[in-house]
C-alpha positions in Angstrom: 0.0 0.0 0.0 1.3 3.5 -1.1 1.9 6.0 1.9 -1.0 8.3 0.6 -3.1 5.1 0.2 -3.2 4.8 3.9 -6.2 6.0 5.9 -5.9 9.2 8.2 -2.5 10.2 6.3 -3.9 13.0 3.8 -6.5 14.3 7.0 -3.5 14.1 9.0 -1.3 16.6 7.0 -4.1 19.0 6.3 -4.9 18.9 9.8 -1.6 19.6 10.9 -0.9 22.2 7.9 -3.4 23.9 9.6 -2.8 24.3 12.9 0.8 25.9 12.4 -0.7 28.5 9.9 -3.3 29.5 12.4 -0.6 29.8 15.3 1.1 31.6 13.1 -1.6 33.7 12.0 -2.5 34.4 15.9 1.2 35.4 17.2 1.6 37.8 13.9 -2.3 39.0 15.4 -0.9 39.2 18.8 2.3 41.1 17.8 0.9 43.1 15.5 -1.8 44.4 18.0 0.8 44.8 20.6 2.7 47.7 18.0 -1.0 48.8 17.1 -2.1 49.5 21.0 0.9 51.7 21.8 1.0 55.7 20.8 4.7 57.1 20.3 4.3 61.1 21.6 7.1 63.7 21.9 6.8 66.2 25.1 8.8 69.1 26.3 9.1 71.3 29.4 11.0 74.5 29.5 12.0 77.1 32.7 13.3 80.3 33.3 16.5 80.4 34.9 19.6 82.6 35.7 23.5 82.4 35.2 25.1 82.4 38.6 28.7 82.1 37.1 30.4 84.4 34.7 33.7 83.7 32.9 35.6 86.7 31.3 38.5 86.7 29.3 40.9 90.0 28.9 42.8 89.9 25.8 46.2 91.8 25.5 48.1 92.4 22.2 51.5 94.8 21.1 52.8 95.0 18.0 56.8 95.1 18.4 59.7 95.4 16.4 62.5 92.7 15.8 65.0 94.5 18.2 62.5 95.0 20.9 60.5 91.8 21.5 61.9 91.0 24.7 61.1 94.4 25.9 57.5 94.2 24.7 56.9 90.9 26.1 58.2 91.9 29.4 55.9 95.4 29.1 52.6 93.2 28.1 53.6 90.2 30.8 53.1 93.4 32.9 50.1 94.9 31.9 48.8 91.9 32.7 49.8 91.3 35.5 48.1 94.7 36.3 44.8 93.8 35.0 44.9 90.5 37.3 45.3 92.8 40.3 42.7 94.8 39.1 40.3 92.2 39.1 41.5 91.5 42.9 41.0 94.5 43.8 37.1 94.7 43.0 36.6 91.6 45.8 34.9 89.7 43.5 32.8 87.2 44.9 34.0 83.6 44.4 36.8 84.3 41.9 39.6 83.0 40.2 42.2 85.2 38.3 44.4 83.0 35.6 47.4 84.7 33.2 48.1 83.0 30.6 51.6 82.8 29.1 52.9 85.2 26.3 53.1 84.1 23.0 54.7 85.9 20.3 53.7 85.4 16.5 55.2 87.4 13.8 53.5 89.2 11.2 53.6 88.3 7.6 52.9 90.9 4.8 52.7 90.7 0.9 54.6 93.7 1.2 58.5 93.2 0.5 59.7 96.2 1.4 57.3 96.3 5.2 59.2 96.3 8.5 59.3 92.5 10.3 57.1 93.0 13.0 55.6 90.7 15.6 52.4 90.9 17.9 52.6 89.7 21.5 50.1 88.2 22.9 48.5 87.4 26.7 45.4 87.4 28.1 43.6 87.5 31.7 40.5 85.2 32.6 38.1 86.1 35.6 36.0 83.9 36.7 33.2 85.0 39.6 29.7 84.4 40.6 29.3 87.8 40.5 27.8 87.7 37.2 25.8 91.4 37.6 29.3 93.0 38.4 30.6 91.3 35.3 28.5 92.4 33.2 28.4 95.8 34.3 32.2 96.2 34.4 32.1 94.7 30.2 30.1 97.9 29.2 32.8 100.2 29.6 36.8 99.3 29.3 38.0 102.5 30.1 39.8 101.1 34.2 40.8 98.1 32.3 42.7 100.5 29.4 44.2 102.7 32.1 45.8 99.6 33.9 47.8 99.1 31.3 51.3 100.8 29.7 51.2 102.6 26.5 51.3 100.9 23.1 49.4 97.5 24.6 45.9 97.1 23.1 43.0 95.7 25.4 40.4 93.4 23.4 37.9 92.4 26.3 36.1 89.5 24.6 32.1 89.2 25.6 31.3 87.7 29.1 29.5 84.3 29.1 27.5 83.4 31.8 27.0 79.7 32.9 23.9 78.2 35.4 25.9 75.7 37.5 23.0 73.7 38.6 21.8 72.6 34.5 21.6 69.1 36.2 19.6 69.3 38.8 17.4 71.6 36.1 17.3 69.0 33.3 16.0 65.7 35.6 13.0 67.8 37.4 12.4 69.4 33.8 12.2 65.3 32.5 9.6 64.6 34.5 7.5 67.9 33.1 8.1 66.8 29.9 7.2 63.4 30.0 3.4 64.5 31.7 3.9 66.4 28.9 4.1 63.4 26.4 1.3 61.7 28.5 -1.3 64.8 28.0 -0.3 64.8 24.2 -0.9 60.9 23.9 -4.5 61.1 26.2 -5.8 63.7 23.8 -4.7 61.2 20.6 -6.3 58.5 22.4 -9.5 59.9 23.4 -10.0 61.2 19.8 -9.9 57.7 18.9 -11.5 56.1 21.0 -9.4 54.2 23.7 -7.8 55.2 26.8 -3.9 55.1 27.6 -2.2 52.8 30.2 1.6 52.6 31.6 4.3 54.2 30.3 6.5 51.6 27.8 9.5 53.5 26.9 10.7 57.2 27.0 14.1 58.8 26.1 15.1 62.3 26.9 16.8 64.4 23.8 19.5 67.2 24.4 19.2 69.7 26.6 18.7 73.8 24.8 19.9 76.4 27.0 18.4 79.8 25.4 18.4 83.5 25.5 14.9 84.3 26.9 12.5 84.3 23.7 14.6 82.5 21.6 14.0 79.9 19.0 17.5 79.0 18.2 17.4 75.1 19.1 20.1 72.7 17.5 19.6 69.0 17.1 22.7 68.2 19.4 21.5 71.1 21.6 22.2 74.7 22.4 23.9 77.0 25.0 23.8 80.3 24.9 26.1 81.9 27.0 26.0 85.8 25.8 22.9 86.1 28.1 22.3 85.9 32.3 18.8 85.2 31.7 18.2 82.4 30.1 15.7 79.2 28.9 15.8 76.0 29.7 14.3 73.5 27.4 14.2 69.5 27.6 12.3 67.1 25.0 11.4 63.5 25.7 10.2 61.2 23.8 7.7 58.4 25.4 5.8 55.1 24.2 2.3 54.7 26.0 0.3 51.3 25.7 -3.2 52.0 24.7 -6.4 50.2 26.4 
């Protein structure tokens, strides 16, 4: 007897045929309803804040002859030297006072015939909490161009002003933005019909620290330091099951 002459074999394979293509049709149901019942939202949470640090930076340049570069770096290691005691002397609160070394770079000109000349460089850095004082002193130069000799030039770059507690800031401003993401998924829910359960996944995106009004966000984030007020801005992105 052939083997599809015998009873029960052809009922047998059907049978059993279809059994795995209805477990299979089930678990592709089951996940397929599990990516269906879950709503993907994007929430953000932003606060005001303001810098409580402030870092400065005094630059110092003189243009000098080849005969009298040791004399001109000796005259700017001075001057700033001066400006550092300056800075001392306004009792700063929590500051630091760093000079940097002198460097000396000559000048190059398309001109044959111009003088070799070199420009010597140094530069102070103040860092204080004192960011109001900063700021105010920034807005006029005239003490920090009186501290120093004749024939040095004094390029005050602009202040930038840091919060120090952007940590602390950036986990309670997580969990504002993620009810955030919540309130955005209930709404999508309820306009269709179901109601939204646990929270499945969330991840936070980078942190924007802004001037106040500003819509200058970057994709790997932003921080403005040119301002003491400032914006703090968090996004996160969170997965809801949906009942």
């Amino acid at each position: 007897m052939k083997f599809f002459d015998r009873p029960l074999v052809i009922p047998t394979i059907i049978g059993g045929a279809a059994l795995i293509i209805g477990l299979w049709i089930v678990g592709w149901g089951i996940s397929a309803r599990g990516q269906d019942d879950m709503i993907t939202t994007t929430g953000s949470a932003s606060q005001e804040a303001v810098a409580d640090e402030a870092t400065w930076v005094i630059n110092l340049q003189r243009t000098s002859y080849g005969s009298s570069v040791a004399a001109d770096s000796t005259h700017v290691s001075n001057d700033a030297a001066a400006i550092a005691e300056y800075f001392r002397k306004q009792n700063l609160a929590s500051s630091t006072v760093t000079i940097a070394a002198v460097s000396v770079y000559q000048n190059y000109s398309s001109d044959q015939n111009a003088p070799l000349t070199y420009a010597i460089n140094d530069s102070v850095t103040v860092t204080s909490s004192d960011v109001r004082t900063i700021d105010t002193m920034s807005r006029s130069i005239a003490a920090l161009s009186a501290a120093v000799s004749s024939g040095t030039v004094v390029s005050p770059s602009q202040p930038q002003y840091f919060v120090s507690d952007l940590s602390s800031m950036r986990i309670s401003l997580l969990g504002a933005a993620v009810k955030d993401a919540k309130a955005r998924a209930l709404q999508i829910a309820q306009n269709g019909g179901g109601k939204v359960g646990p929270l499945k996944t969330a991840s936070s995106g980078v942190v924007q620290v802004l001037a106040p009004n500003s819509t200058n966000v970057e994709d790997y984030g932003q921080y403005d330091t040119s301002t003491i007020q400032k914006q703090i801005m968090v996004t996160v992105r969170a997965s809801f099951y949906v009942r």
